[in-house]
Wavefront OBJ file of the C-alpha trace (Angstrom):
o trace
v 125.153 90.211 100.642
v 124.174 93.788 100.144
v 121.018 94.603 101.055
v 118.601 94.988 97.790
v 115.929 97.162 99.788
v 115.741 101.031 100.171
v 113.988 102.092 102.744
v 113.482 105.233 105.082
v 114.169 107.979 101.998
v 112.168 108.575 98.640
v 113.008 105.643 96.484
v 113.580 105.254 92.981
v 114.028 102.909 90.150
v 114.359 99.394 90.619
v 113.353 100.185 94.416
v 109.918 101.652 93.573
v 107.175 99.023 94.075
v 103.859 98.557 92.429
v 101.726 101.285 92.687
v 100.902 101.452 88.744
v 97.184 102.105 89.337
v 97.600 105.127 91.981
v 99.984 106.367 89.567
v 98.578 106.679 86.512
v 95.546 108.375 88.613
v 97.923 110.676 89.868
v 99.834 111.603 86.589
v 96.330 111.807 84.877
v 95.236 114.266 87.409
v 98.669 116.651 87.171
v 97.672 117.217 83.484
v 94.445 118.734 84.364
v 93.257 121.748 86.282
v 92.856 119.866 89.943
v 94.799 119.659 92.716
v 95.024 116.400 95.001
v 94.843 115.439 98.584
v 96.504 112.252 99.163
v 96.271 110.578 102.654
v 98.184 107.678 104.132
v 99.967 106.592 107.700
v 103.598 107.312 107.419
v 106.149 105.518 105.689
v 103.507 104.183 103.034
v 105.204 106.047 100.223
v 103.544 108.848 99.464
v 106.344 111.475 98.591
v 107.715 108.580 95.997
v 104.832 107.865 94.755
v 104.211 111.716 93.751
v 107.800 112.270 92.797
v 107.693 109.441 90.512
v 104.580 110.409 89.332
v 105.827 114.364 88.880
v 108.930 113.025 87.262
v 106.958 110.833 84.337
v 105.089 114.137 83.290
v 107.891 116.279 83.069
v 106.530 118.932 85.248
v 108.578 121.391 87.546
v 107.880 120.828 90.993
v 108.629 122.474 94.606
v 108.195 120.019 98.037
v 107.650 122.070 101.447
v 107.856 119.728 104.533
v 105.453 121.857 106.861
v 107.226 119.653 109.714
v 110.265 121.943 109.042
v 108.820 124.832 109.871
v 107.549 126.666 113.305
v 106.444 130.129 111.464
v 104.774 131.692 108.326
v 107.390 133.660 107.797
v 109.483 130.310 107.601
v 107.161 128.886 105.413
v 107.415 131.486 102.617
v 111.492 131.268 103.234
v 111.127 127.695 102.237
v 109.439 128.728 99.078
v 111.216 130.954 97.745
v 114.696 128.229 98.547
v 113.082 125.939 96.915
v 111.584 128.233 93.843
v 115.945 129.052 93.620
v 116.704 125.373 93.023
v 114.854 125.422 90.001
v 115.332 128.974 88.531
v 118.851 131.183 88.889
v 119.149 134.354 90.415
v 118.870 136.407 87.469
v 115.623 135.362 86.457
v 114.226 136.017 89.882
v 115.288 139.340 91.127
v 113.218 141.567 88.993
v 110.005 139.659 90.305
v 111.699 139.840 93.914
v 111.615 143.546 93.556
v 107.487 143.500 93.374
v 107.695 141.894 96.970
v 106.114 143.751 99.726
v 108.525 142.638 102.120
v 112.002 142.067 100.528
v 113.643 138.963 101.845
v 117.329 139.375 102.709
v 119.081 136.389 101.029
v 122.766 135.367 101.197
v 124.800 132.412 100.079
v 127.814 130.282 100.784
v 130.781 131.355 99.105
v 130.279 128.619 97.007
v 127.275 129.463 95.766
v 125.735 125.967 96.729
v 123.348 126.971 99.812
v 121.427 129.519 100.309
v 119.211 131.266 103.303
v 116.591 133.478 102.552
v 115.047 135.638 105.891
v 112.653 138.348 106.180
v 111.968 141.093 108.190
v 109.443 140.763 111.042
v 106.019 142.257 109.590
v 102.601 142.816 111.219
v 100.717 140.714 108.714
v 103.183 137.699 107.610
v 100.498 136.552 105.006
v 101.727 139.201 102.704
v 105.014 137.028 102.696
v 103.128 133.825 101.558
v 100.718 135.452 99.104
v 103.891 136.918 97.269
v 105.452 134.093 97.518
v 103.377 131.608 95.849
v 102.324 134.362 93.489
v 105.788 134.215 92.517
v 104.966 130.680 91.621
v 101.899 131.656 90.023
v 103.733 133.703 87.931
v 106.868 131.162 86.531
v 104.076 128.966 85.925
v 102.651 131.871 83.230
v 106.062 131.772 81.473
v 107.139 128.622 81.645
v 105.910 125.370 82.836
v 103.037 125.099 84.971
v 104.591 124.136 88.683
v 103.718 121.333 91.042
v 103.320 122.561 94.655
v 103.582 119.586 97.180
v 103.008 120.250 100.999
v 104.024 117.188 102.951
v 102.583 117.025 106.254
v 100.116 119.318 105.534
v 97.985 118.726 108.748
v 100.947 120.852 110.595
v 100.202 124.020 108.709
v 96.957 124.402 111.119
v 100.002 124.852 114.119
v 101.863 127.854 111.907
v 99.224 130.716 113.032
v 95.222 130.733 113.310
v 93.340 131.644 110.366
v 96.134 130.182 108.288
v 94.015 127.845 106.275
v 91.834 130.535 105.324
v 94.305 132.487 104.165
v 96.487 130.385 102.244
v 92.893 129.181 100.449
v 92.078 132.541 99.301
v 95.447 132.715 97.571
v 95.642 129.385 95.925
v 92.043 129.678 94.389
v 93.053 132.784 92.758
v 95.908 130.486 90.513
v 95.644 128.939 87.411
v 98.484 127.688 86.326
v 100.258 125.807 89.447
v 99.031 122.195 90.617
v 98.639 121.513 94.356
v 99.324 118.399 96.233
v 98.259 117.715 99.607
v 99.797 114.739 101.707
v 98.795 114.120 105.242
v 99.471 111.133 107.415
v 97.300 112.008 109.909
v 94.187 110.659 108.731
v 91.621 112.590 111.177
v 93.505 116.083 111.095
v 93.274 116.016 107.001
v 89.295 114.612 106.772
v 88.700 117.189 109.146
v 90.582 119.734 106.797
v 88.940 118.795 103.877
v 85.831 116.721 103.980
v 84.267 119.342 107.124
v 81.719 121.760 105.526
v 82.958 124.641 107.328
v 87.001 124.251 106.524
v 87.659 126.551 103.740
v 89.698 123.586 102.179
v 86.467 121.720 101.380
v 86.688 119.107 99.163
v 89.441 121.299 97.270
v 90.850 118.852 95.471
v 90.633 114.955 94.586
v 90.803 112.520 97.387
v 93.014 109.390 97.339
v 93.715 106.967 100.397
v 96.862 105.243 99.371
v 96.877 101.406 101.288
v 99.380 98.888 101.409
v 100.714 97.512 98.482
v 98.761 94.260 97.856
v 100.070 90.759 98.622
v 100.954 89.373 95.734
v 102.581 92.664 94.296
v 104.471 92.643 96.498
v 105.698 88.728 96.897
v 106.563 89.307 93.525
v 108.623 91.867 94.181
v 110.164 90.856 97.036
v 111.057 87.561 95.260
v 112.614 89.209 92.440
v 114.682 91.238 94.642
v 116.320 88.339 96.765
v 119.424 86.347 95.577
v 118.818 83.267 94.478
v 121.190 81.596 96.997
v 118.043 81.886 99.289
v 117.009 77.969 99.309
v 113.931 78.145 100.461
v 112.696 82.015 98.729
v 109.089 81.445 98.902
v 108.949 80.723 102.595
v 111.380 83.951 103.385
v 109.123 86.196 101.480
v 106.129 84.816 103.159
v 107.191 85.373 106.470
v 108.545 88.985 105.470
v 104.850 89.710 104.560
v 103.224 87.761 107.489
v 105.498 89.738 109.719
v 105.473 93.339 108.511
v 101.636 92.791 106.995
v 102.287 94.523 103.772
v 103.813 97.746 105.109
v 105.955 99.199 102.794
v 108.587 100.437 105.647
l 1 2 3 4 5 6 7 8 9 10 11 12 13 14 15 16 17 18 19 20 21 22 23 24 25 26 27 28 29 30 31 32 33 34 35 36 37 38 39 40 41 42 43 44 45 46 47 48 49 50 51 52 53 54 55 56 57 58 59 60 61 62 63 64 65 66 67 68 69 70 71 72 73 74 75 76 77 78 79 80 81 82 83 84 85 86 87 88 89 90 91 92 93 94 95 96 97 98 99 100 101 102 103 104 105 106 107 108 109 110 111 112 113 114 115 116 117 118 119 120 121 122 123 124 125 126 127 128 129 130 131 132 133 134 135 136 137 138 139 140 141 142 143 144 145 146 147 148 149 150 151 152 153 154 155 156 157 158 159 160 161 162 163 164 165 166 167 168 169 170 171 172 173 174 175 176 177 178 179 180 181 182 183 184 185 186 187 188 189 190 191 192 193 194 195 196 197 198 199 200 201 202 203 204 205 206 207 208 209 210 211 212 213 214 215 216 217 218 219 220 221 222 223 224 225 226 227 228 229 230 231 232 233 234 235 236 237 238 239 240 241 242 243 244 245 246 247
């Protein structure tokens, strides 16, 4: 029997369980003005949840894993890969030109991957400002972008003052929606519920929980084969023994 659960990636389809009420919070927020801060332990389903959720509105969107990077200056290489997935060369590299520090990028021969690098600067915020302001600035023409940073209790680890920095630049857009996930519950309240954090209370707040029971026997019991015999206890126990946890 093949397995009918996906598990360990972002999930999609007929593997995407519940969530309806987060979701429609979530979609209703990404068609107004605010950005969101969404908080979980790992492997609860956050980045489906918001990929789902950025997928149903139709909206652009960018995903930065700050657990993939070690530098700013890898950071705003990240953007700017990801920016390249959804616009083509030509577009880009009269806006590249405005950049204070050009990045040196290069491709396969194929065409199909690409690495950005730039040169070592004295002030590497520069590189993140233009950057996102590149963002900022897509959004104008086109459709407004969705900005998610996953992990986004590791940026504090990149260089000190970086919060303060990257606040000053976001606050400055209008057009480009920012979401926030964090699976490290204390790191992110103390980002943005502290007084003093220039990320206070910068956007919405959402604790996403485990899906509830009988969501999810329902589920559960739809996916299984009916050559189970005895379905109800097998789902039971499955619940009983991972307590709801998505993973």
């Amino acid at each position: 029997m093949k397995n009918p659960f996906k598990f360990g990636t972002i999930v999609e389809g007929e593997y995407f369980t519940d969530r309806t009420e987060e979701l429609e919070s979530i979609k209703q927020l990404l068609n107004s003005d605010n950005h969101l801060i969404l908080i979980s332990p790992r492997r609860f389903g956050k980045s489906s949840l918001v990929k789902k959720a950025v997928t149903q509105v139709a909206r652009p969107c960018i995903s930065l894993n700050l657990q993939m990077v070690v530098s700013v200056e890898g950071l705003a290489a990240m953007i700017l890969k990801e920016v390249f997935k959804l616009h083509p060369w030509e577009k880009l590299k009269h806006l590249l030109s405005s950049f204070r520090v050009v990045p040196t990028i290069s491709t396969t021969p194929s065409g199909e991957a690409i690495d950005i690098t730039f040169q070592a600067t004295t002030d590497a915020t520069v590189l993140i400002e233009d950057a996102l302001q590149l963002v900022e600035k897509l959004s104008e023409k086109g459709e407004s972008m969705v900005v998610v940073f996953d992990e986004f209790q590791e940026l504090m680890g990149l260089d000190k003052g970086i919060d303060k920095r990257l606040r000053a630049i976001i606050q400055t857009q209008r057009h480009v929606n920012y979401i926030f996930l964090g699976s490290q519950e204390s790191m992110m309240t103390e980002i943005f519920e502290r007084k003093r954090s220039p990320f206070y209370r910068f956007g919405v707040l959402m604790h996403l929980d485990r899906i509830p029971h009988s969501n999810f026997s329902q589920y559960i019991s739809e996916r299984l084969s009916d050559n189970f015999v005895s379905k109800g206890n097998v789902v039971e126990q499955i619940l009983a023994t991972t307590r709801c946890h998505p993973y």
